[in-house]
C-alpha positions, 0 to 999 in steps of 0.5 A, spaced: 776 490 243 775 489 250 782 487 254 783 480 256 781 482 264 786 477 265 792 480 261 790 487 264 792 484 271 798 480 268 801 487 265 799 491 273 804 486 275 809 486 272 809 493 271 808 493 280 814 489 282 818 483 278 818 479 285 816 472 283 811 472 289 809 479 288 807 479 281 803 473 284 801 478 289 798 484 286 795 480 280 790 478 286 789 485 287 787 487 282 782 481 281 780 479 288 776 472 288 769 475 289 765 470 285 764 476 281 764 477 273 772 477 271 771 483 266 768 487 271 772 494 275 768 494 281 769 487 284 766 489 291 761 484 292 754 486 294 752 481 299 757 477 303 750 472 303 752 473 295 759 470 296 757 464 300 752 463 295 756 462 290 761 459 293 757 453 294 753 455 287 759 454 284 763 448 287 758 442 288 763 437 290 763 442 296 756 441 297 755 434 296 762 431 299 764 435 304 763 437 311 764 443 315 762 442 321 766 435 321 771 439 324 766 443 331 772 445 336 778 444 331 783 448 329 783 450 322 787 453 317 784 456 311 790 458 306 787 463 301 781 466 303 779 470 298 773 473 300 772 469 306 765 464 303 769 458 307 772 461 312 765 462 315 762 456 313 768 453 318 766 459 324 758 457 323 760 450 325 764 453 332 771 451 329 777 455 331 779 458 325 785 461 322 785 464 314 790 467 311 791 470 304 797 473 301 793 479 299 791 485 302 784 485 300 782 478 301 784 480 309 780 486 309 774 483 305 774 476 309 775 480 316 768 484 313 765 478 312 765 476 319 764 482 321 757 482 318 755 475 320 757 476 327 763 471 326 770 471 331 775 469 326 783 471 325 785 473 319 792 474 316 795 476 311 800 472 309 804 468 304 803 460 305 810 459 303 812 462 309 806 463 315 809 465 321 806 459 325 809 454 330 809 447 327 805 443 328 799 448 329 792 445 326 788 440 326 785 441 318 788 445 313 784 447 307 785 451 301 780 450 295 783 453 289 789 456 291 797 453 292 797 452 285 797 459 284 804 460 289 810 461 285 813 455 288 807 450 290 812 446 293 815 450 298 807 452 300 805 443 300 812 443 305 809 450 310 802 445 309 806 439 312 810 443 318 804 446 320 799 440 322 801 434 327 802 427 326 795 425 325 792 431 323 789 432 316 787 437 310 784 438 303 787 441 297 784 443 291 788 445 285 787 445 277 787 438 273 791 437 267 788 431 265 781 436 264 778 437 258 779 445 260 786 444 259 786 441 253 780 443 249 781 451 251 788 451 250 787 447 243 782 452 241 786 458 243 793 455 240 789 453 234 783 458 232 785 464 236 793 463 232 796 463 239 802 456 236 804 460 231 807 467 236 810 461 240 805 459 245 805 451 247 798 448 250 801 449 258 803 457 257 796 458 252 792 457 258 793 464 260 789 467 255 783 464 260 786 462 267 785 466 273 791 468 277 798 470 274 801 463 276 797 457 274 800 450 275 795 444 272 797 437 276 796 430 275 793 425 279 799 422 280 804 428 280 799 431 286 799 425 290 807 425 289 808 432 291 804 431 297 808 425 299 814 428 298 813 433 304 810 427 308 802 428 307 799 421 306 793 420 300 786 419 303 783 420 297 782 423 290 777 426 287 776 430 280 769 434 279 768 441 276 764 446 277 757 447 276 755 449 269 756 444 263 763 442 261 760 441 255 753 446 253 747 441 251 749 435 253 745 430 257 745 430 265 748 423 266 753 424 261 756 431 264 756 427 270 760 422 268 766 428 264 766 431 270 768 425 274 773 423 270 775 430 267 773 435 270 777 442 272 778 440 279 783 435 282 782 433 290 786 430 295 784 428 302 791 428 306 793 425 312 800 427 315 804 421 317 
């Protein structure tokens, strides 16, 4: 039987370093976000097209609910650029963009990425627990999909607080614990895979099939909160999920309806006060 692709990078990691953010670190090493198939070796993409495509493919809050070129002549923060898809959807609209990542391979990538397309950005790698900025920087910080996977989240919510000014505003998206995802994968793996009885609970099952050596689920209320905690204002929240079925063979309407109300994908607009 083939190893559990995200197993194999948890066991690289801890074999690596027993840092905390480091274990973080070269578990997206070893699995850089390519819009790639998990069990794959070569994770390389074969057209940065490709990537772009399959970022909005993937994600259609994105497409439907968002705007890049809301923010033309802002300055930007990308936190967590992977292979740099928003990164470059922010360049084409003439937004002053900044992407950072904590990975040596998503900076090369997305550097790549720009290169190709023509595109001028900046792009460091750097943790987004502690970035090297001045405060009060940016006008908008983004991050699809990645402060949840920080070893210490909180401490990259306060880095997002300190690097917007007053009035200035962001978009985070992390995993939602009020998902059917959560819940029913993880009973599946608890109860028909036999995972309860070697001492798993429904929170630490969720590693068999979640990407990233950290994975933290929140709440609506627990993200809001954690937010406030740092000085960022809720807008607005908002739960999708991705773009395939949650459930195979159901009814478009009713899968619409799952995907608002528990869907994979927590949303929050912010304002920092």
């Amino acid at each position: 039987m083939e190893e559990n692709p995200f197993l194999r990078a948890r066991k690289s990691s801890e074999s690596a370093s027993q840092s905390p953010q480091e274990l973080n670190k070269q578990w997206w090493e070893n699995l850089p976000m390519t819009y790639t198939e998990w069990e794959k070796d070569d994770r390389l993409p074969e057209s940065f097209a490709k990537v772009e495509m399959a970022f909005l493919q993937s994600n259609p809050w994105i497409r439907r609910r968002f705007s890049f070129a809301n923010w033309r002549g802002k300055k930007v923060l990308e936190i967590g650029c992977g292979s740099g898809a928003a990164t470059i959807l922010f360049a084409k609209v003439q937004a002053n963009v900044v992407a950072i990542d904590i990975t040596e391979m998503a900076t090369k990538l997305t550097r790549m990425n720009a290169l190709s397309q023509g595109l001028s950005v900046e792009v460091f790698n750097m943790d987004a627990e502690k970035t090297a900025f001045e405060s009060g920087n940016f006008d908008f910080v983004f991050s699809w999909g990645v402060l949840h996977h920080s070893s210490k989240p909180q401490e990259a919510f306060k880095e997002v607080s300190r690097l917007l000014h007053s009035g200035g505003e962001g978009l985070i998206m992390v995993y939602n614990k009020n998902s059917l995802r959560y819940i029913l994968k993880g009973l599946y793996w608890l109860i028909a895979k036999g995972k309860l009885f070697a001492g798993d609970s429904l929170e630490t099952v969720q590693r068999y099939f979640t990407d990233g050596y950290y994975h933290r689920h929140y709440t609506p209320a627990e993200l809001v909160t954690s937010l406030a905690n740092v000085g960022l204002k809720t807008k607005k929240v908002s739960i999708d999920h991705m773009a395939k079925k949650m459930i195979p063979f159901i009814p478009k309407i009713l899968d619409d309806f799952l995907k608002r109300t528990l869907g994979w994908l927590l949303i929050v607009e912010f304002v920092k006060k």
